[in-house]
TORZARO-831273 format. One record per residue (C-alpha): residue in one letter; y, x, z. Coordinates in steps of 0.2 Angstrom, whole numbers. Example, Ala and Ser with C-alpha at 12.3 -4.5 7.8 and 13.67 -1.06 7.14 Angstrom:
<rs>
<r aa="A" yy="-22" xx="62" zz="39"/>
<r aa="S" yy="-5" xx="68" zz="36"/>
</rs>
This chain:
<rs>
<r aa="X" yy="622" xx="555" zz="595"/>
<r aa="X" yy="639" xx="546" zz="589"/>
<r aa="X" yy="648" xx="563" zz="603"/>
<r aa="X" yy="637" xx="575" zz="594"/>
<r aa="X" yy="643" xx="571" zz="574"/>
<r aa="X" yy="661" xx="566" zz="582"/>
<r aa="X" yy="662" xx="584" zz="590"/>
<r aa="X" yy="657" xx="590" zz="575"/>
<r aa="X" yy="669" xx="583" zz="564"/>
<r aa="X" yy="680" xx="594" zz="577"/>
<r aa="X" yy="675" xx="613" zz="569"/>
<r aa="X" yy="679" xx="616" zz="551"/>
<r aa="X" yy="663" xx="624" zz="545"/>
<r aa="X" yy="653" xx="609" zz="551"/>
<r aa="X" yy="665" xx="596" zz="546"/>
<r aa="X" yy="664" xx="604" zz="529"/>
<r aa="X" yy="645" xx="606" zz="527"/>
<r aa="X" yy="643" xx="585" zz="534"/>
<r aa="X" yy="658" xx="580" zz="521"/>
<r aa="X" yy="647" xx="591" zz="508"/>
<r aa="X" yy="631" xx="579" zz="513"/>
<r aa="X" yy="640" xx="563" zz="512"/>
<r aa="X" yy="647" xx="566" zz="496"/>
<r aa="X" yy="629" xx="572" zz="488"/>
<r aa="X" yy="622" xx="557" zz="494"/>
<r aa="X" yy="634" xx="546" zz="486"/>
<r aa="X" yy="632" xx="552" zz="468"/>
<r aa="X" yy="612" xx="551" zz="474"/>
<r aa="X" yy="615" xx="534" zz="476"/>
<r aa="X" yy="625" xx="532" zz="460"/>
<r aa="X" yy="611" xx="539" zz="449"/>
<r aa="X" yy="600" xx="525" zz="459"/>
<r aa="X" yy="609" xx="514" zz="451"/>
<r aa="X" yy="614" xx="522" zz="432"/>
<r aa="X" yy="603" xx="512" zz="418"/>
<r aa="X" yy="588" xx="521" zz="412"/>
<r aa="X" yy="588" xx="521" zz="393"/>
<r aa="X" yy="576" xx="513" zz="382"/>
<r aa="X" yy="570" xx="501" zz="397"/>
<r aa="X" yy="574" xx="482" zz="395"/>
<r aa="X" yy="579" xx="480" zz="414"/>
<r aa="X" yy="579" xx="463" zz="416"/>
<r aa="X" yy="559" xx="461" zz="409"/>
<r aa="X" yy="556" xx="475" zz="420"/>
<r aa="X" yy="565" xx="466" zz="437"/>
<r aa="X" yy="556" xx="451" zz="430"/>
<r aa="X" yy="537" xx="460" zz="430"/>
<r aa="X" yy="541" xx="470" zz="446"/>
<r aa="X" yy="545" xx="454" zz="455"/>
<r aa="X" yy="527" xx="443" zz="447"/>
<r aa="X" yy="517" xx="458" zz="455"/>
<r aa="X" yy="506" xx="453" zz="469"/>
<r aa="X" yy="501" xx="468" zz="477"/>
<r aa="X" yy="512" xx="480" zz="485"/>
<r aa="X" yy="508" xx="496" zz="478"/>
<r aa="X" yy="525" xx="498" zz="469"/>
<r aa="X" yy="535" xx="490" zz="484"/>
<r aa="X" yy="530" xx="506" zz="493"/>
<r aa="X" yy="534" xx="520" zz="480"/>
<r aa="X" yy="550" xx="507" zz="476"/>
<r aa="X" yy="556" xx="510" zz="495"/>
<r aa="X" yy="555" xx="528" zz="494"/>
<r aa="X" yy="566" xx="530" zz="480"/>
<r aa="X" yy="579" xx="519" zz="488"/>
<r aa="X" yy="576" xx="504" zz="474"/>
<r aa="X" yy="579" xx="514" zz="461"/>
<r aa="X" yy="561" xx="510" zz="451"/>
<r aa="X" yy="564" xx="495" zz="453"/>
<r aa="X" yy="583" xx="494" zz="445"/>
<r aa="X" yy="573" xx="506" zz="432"/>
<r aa="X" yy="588" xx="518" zz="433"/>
<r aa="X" yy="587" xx="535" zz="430"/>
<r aa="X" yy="582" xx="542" zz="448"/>
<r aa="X" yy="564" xx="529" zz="446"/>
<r aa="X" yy="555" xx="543" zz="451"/>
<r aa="X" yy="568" xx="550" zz="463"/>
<r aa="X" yy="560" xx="565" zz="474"/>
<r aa="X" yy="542" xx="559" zz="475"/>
<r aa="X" yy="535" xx="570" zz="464"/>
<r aa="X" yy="545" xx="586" zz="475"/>
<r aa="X" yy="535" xx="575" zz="490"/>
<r aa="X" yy="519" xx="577" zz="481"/>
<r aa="X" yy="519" xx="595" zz="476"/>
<r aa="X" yy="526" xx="601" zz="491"/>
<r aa="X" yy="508" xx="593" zz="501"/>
<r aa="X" yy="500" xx="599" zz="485"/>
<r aa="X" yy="505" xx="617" zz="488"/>
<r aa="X" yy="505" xx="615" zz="506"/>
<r aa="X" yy="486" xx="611" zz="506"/>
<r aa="X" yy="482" xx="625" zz="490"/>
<r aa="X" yy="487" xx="637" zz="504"/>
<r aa="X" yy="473" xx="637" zz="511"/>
<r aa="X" yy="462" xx="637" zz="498"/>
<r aa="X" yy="467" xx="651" zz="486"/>
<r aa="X" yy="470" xx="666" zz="497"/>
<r aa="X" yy="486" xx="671" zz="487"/>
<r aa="X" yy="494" xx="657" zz="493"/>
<r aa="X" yy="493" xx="663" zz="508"/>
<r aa="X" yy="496" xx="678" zz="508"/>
<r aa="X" yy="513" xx="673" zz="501"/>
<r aa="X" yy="514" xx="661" zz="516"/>
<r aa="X" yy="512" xx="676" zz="527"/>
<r aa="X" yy="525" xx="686" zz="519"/>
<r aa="X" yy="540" xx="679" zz="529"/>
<r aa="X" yy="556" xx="674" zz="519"/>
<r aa="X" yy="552" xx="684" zz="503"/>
<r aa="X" yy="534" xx="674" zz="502"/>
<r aa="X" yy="543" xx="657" zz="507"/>
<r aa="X" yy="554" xx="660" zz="489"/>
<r aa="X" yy="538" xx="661" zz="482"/>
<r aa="X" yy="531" xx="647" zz="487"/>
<r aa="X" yy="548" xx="635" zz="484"/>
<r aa="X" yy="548" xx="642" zz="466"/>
<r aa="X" yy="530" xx="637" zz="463"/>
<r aa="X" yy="534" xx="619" zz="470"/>
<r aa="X" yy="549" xx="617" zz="458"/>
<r aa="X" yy="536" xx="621" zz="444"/>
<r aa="X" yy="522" xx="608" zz="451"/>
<r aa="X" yy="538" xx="596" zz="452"/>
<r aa="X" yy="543" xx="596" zz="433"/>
<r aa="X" yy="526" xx="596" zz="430"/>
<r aa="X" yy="522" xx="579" zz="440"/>
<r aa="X" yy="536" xx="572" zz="436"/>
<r aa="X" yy="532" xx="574" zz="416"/>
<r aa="X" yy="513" xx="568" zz="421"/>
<r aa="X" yy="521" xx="553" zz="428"/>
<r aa="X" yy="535" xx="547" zz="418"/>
<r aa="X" yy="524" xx="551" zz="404"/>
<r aa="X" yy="512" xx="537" zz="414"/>
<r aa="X" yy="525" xx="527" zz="415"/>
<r aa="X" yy="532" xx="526" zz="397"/>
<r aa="X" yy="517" xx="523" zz="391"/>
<r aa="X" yy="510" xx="509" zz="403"/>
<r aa="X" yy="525" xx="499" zz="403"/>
<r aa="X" yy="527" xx="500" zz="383"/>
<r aa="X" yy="510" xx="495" zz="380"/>
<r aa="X" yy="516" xx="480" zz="393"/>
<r aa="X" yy="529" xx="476" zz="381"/>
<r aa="X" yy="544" xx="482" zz="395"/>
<r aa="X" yy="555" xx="495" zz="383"/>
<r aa="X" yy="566" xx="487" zz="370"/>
<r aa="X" yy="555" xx="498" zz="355"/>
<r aa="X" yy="540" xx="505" zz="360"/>
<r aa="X" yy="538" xx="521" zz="348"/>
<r aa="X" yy="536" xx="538" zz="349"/>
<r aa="X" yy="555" xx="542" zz="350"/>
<r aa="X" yy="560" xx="530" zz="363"/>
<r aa="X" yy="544" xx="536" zz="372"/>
<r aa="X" yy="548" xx="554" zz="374"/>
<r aa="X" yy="568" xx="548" zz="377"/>
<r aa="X" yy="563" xx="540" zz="394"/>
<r aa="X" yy="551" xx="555" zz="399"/>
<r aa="X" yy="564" xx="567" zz="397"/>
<r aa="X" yy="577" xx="557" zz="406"/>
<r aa="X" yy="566" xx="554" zz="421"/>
<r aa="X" yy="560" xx="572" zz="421"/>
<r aa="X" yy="579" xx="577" zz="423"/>
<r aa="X" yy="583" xx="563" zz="434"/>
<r aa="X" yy="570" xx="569" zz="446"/>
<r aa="X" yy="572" xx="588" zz="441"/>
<r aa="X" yy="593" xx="586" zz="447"/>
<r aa="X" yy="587" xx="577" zz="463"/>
<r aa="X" yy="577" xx="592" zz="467"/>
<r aa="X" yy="592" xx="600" zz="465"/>
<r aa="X" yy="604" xx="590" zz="475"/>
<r aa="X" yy="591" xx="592" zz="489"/>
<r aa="X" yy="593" xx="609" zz="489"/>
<r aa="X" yy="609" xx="609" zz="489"/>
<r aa="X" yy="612" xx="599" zz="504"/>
<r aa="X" yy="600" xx="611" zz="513"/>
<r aa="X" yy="611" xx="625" zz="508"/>
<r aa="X" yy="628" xx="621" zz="511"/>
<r aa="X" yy="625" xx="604" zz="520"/>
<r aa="X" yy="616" xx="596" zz="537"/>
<r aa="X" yy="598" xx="595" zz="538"/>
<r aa="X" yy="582" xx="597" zz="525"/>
<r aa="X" yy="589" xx="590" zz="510"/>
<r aa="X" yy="575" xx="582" zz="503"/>
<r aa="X" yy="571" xx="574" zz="519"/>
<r aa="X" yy="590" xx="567" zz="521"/>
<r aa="X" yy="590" xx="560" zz="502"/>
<r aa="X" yy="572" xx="553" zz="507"/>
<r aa="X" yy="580" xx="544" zz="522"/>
<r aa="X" yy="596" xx="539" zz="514"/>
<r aa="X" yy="585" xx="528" zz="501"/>
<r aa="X" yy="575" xx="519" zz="514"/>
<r aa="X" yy="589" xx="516" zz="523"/>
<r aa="X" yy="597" xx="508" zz="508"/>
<r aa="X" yy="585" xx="496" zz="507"/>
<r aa="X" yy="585" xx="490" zz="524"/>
<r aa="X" yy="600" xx="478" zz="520"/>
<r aa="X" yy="592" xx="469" zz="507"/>
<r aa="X" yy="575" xx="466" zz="521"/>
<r aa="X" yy="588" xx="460" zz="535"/>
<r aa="X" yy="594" xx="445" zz="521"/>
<r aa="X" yy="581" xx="441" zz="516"/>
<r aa="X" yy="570" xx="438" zz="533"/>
<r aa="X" yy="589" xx="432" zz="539"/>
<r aa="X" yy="586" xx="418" zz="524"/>
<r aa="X" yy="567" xx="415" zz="528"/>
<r aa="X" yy="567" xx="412" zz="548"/>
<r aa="X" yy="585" xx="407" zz="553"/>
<r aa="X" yy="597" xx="402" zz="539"/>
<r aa="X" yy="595" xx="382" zz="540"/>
<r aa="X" yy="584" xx="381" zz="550"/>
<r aa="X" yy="586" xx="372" zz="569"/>
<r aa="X" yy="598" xx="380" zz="581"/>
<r aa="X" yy="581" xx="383" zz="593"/>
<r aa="X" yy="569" xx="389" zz="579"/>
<r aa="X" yy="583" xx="401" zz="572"/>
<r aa="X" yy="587" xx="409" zz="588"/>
<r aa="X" yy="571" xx="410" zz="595"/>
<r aa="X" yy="568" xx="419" zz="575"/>
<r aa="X" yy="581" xx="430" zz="579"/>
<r aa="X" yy="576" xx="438" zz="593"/>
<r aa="X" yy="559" xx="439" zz="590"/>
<r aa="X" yy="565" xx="451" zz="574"/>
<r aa="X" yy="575" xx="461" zz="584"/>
<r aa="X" yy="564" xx="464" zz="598"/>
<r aa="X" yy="548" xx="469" zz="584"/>
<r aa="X" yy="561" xx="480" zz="576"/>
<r aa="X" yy="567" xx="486" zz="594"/>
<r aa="X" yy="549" xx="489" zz="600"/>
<r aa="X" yy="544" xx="499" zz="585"/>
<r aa="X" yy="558" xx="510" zz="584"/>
<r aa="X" yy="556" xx="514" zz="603"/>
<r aa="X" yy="538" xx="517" zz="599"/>
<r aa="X" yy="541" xx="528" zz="583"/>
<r aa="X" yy="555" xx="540" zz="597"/>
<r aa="X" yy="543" xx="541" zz="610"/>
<r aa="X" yy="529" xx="547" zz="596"/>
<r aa="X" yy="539" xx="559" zz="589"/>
<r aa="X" yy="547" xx="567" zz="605"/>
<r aa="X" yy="530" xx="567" zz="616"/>
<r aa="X" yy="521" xx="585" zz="617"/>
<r aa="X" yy="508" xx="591" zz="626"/>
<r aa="X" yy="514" xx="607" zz="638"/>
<r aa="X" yy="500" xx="621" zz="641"/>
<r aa="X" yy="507" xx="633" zz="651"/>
<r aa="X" yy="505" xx="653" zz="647"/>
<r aa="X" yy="506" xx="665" zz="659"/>
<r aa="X" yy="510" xx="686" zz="655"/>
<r aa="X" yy="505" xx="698" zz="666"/>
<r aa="X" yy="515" xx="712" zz="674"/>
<r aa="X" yy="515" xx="729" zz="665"/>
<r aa="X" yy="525" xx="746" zz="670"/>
<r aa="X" yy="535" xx="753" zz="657"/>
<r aa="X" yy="542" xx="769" zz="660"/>
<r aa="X" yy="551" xx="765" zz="680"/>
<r aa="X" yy="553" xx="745" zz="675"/>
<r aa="X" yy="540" xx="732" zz="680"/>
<r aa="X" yy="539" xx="721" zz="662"/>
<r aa="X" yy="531" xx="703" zz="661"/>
<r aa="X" yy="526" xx="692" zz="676"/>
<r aa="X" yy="537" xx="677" zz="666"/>
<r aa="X" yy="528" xx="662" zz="663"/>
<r aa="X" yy="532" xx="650" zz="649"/>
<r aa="X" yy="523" xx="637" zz="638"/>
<r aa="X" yy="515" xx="630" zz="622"/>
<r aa="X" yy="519" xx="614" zz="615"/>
<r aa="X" yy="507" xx="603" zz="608"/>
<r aa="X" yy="516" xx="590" zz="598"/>
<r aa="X" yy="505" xx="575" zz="602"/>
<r aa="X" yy="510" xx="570" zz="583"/>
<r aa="X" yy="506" xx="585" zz="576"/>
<r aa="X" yy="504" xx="579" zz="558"/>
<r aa="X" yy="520" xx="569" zz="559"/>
<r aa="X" yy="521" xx="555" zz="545"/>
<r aa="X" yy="511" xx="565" zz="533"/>
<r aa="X" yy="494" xx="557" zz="539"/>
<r aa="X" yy="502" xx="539" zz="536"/>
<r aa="X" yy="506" xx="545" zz="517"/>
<r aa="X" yy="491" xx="552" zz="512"/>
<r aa="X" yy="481" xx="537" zz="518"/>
<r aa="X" yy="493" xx="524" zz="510"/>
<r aa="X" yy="493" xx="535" zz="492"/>
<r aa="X" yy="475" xx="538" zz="493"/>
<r aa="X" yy="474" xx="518" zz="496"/>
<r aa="X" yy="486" xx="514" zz="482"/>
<r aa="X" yy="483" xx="525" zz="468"/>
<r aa="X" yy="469" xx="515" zz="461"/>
<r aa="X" yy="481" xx="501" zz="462"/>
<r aa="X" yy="494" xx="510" zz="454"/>
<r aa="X" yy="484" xx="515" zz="440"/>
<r aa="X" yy="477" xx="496" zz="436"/>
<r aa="X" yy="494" xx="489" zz="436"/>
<r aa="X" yy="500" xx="504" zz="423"/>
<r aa="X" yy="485" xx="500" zz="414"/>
<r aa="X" yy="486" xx="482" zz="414"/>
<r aa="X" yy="470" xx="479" zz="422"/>
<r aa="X" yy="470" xx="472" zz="437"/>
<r aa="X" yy="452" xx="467" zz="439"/>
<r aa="X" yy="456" xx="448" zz="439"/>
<r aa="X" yy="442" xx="438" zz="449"/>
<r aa="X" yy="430" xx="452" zz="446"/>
<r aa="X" yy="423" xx="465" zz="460"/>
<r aa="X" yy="435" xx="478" zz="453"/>
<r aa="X" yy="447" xx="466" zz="457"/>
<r aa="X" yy="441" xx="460" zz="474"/>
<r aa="X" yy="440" xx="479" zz="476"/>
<r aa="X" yy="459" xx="484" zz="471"/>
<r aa="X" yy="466" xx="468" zz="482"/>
<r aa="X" yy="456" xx="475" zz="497"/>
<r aa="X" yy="465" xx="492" zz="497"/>
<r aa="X" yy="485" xx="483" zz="494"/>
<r aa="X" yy="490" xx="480" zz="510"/>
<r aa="X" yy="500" xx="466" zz="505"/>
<r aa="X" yy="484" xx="457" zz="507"/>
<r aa="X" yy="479" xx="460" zz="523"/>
<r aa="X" yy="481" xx="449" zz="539"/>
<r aa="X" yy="483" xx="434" zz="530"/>
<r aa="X" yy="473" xx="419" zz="533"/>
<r aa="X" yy="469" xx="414" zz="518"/>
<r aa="X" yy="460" xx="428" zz="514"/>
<r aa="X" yy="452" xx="436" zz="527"/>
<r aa="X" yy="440" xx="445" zz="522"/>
<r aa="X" yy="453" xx="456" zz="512"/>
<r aa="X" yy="459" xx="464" zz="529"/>
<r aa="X" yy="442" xx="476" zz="529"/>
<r aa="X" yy="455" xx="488" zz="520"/>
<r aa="X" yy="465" xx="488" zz="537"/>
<r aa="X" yy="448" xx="498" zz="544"/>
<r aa="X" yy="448" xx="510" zz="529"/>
<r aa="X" yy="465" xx="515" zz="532"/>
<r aa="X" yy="464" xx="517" zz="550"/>
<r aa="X" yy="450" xx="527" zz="546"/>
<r aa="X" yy="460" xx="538" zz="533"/>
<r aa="X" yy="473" xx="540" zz="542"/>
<r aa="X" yy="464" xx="546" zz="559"/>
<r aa="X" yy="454" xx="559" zz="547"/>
<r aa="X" yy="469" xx="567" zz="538"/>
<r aa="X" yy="477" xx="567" zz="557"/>
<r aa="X" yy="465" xx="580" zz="562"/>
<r aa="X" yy="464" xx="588" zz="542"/>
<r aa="X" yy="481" xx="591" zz="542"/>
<r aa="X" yy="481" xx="597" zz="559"/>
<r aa="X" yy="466" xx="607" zz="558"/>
<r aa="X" yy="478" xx="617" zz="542"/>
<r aa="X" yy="494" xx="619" zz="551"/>
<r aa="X" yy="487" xx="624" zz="568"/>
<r aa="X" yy="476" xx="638" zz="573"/>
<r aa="X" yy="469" xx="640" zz="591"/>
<r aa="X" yy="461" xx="656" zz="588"/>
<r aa="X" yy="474" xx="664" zz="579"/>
<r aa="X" yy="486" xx="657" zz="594"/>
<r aa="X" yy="473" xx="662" zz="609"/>
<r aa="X" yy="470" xx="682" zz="601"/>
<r aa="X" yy="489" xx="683" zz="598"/>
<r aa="X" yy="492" xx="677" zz="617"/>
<r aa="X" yy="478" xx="691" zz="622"/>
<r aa="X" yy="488" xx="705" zz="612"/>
<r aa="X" yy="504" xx="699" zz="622"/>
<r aa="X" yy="495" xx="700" zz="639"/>
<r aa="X" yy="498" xx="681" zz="640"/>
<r aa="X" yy="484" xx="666" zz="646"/>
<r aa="X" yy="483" xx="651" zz="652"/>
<r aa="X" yy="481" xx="649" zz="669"/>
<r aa="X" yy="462" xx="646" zz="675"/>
<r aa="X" yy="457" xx="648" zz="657"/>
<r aa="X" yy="448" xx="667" zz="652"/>
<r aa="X" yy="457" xx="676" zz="637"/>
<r aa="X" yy="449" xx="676" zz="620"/>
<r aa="X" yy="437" xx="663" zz="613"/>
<r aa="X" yy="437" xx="653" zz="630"/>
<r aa="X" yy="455" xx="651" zz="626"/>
<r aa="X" yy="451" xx="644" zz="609"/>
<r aa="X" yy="441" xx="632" zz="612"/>
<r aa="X" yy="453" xx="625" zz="626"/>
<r aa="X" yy="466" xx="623" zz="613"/>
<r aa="X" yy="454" xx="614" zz="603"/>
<r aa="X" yy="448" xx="603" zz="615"/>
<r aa="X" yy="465" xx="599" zz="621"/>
<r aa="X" yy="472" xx="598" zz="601"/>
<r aa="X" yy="456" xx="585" zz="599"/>
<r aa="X" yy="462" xx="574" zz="612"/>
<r aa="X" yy="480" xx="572" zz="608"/>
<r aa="X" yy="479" xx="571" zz="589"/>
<r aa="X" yy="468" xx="556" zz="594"/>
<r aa="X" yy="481" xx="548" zz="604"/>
<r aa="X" yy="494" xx="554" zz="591"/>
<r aa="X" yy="484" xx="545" zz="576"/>
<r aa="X" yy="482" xx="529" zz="589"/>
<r aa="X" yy="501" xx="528" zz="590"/>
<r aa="X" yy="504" xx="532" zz="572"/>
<r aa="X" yy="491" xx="516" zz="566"/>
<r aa="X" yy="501" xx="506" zz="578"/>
<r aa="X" yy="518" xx="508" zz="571"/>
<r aa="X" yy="512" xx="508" zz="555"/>
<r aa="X" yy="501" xx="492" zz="558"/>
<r aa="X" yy="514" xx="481" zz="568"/>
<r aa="X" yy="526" xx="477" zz="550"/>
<r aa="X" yy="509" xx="476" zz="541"/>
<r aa="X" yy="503" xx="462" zz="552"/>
<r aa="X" yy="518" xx="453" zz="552"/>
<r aa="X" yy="522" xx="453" zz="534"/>
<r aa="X" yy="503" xx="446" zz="532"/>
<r aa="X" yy="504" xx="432" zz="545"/>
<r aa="X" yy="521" xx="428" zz="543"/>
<r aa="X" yy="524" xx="433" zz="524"/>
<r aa="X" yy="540" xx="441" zz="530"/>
<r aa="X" yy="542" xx="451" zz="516"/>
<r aa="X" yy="550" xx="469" zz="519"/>
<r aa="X" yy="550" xx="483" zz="510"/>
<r aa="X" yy="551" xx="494" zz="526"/>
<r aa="X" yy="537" xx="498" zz="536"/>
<r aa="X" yy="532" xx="510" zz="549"/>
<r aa="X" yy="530" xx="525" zz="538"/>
<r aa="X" yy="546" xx="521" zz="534"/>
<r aa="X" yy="554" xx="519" zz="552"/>
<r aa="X" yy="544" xx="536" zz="557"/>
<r aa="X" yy="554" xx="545" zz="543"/>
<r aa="X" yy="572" xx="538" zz="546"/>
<r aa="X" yy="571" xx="541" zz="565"/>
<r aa="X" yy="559" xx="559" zz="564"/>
<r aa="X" yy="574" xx="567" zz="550"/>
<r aa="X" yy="589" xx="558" zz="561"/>
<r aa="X" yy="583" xx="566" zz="576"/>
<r aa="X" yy="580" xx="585" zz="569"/>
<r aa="X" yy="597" xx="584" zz="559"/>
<r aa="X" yy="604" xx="580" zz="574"/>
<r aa="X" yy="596" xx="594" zz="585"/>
<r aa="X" yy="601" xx="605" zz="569"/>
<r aa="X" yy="621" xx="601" zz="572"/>
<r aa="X" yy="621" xx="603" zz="590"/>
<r aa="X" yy="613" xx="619" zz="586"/>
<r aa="X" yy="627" xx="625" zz="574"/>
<r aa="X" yy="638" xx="617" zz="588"/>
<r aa="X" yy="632" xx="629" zz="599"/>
<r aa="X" yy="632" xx="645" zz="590"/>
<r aa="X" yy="650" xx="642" zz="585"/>
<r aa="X" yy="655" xx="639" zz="604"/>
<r aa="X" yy="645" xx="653" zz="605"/>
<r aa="X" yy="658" xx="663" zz="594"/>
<r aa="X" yy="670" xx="655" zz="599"/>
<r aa="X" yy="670" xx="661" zz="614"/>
<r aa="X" yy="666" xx="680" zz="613"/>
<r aa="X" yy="681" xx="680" zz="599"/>
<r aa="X" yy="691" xx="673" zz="615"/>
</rs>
């Protein structure tokens, strides 16, 4: 990795577009940490830090600490996040959607310019949410109508610019831009976990007990983030073979090549829709004020925060572990079941002349993609409730405390790794030229 961005640093174009990146990222950072005004930050920090749950600790990681500093990225790009699965899923649904799908570069403008719309539009819905929760809460220096419609605008451009920004680093920088300005802010709150597990488990404590701390952090981390590789690399091979066919004098065909099945073909967005499914109810308690107390609402919203589960104290609260597992397995093979077709694949194949060996063209095809597809999204949701569980069980038994959790480590290897591909791509094609002009 470290010979690939080094090389890279060696051909002008690329050097230009990674200087580009870096230098977006910094002023993203900067606006994390620019005051939002109207908010009295220091009541906020001193509410956000009294909440017992964790439903804003995982929005709060995701936009780099930023709602938390109440600055004037809080809402960073989650709302972009949320209408880009929003529009995502709404093309398969209304049939215009999908017709723009289907319409190749022209239809994918389309489609980007409706997202930035159903951004501006989330992003007034929540900060609107937000104004108004936390002034009834007694958090803004005046609450009034003035001061109210002040912070909705300035979170609506703070999360309208980094939209923008985004976008701009995918033009003219590495990568998917919102994807790197996503990583970048988990990755900024990774420094702030490491103290304080390094103050928890090893800092005065006995040589013995600190070391032993020591490496059992390192090797969870380690294991995980092997895990969270392997996960996103494996794929499933099926291989496809074309017949031979005369054209004119030639013999076409005969080659033999393959499909691959990514066995994690939903990729992190099953995790995400589980945890926001999980969450939002939470979410909406805690902007309300009402957080159920002793009641059964209450009982009810502890039982979906994560926060609360594998702890001993209160067992019975880790029933929510088997709802998310559930939830997540489900919108494994949703998701899938939106972004992959077998028949669509196996009458394609059949117009090419192509099949899968010992496997008849046509429907039989189909439903040997499916079957396969079945069995490897299970083993794909398996892995993806293991990474995701392993930091939710620690921080439960152990009260470790992190912010940074599976969902998290499967974003910040999965975009590290493609943006990677992406410049030993570019690497390539220059050498490529480079070459041919020589």
């Amino acid at each position: 990795m470290f010979d690939t961005v080094r090389n890279a640093f060696k051909i002008k174009d690329i050097r230009n577009r990674l200087l580009f990146t870096l230098l977006a990222l910094v002023i993203v950072r900067l606006g994390c940490e620019l005051p939002l005004p109207g908010f009295d930050r220091l009541v906020f920090q001193e509410w956000f830090s009294q909440l017992t749950g964790d439903s804003f600790n995982f929005f709060n990681a995701f936009t780099g600490g930023s709602f938390e500093n109440m600055s004037l990225f809080a809402l960073n790009i989650t709302p972009y996040i949320t209408s880009s699965i929003i529009i995502q899923l709404l093309t398969i649904a209304i049939p215009a959607l999908e017709e723009m799908q289907k319409e190749g570069e022209e239809g994918r403008k389309k489609l980007v310019s409706i997202t930035r719309y159903v951004t501006i539009g989330l992003a007034l819905i929540e900060s609107t949410a937000m104004a108004i929760g936390f002034g009834r809460q007694g958090l803004l220096t005046t609450y009034n109508a003035l001061n109210v419609i002040m912070i909705i605008c300035a979170l609506t451009a703070g999360s309208a610019f980094l939209m923008w920004i985004g976008e701009q680093i995918t033009e003219y920088g590495v990568g998917n831009g919102i994807s790197i300005v996503l990583t970048i802010n988990i990755i900024s709150r990774i420094p702030d976990d490491m103290t304080g597990l390094f103050t928890m488990y090893v800092k005065d404590r006995a040589i013995a007990f600190a070391v032993l701390s020591a490496v059992i952090i390192l090797a969870i981390i380690l294991v995980t983030v092997v895990l969270t590789i392997l996960l996103n690399d494996a794929e499933r091979r099926i291989p496809v073979q074309y017949a031979k066919k005369m054209q004119g004098r030639k013999m076409l065909g005969g080659n033999s090549t393959y499909i691959p099945l990514k066995v994690n073909t939903g990729g992190v967005i099953p995790i995400i829709f589980a945890s926001s499914l999980m969450e939002f109810p939470v979410v909406i308690a805690q902007l309300l004020g009402n957080t159920g107390g002793t009641t059964a609402w209450g009982h009810i919203l502890k039982t979906l925060s994560s926060s609360n589960w594998f702890k001993a104290a209160t067992p019975a609260y880790s029933i929510g572990v088997v709802i998310y597992i559930v939830l997540v397995v489900f919108f494994a093979y949703f998701y899938t079941s939106i972004t992959f077709n077998p028949l669509e694949v196996a009458d394609n194949m059949k117009k090419q002349g192509g099949f899968i060996p010992g496997i008849r063209p046509g429907k039989p095809t189909s439903d040997y993609l499916t079957k396969i597809l079945n069995y490897i999204i299970f083993i794909g949701a398996v892995g993806l409730i293991i990474v995701a569980i392993i930091p939710i069980f620690f921080n439960g038994v152990f009260n470790a405390g992190v912010s940074f959790g599976g969902t998290s480590l499967i974003i910040i290897v999965g975009v590290i790794l493609e943006t990677i591909k992406q410049i030993e791509s570019q690497m390539v094609v220059r050498n490529y030229k480079g070459f041919l002009n020589s």
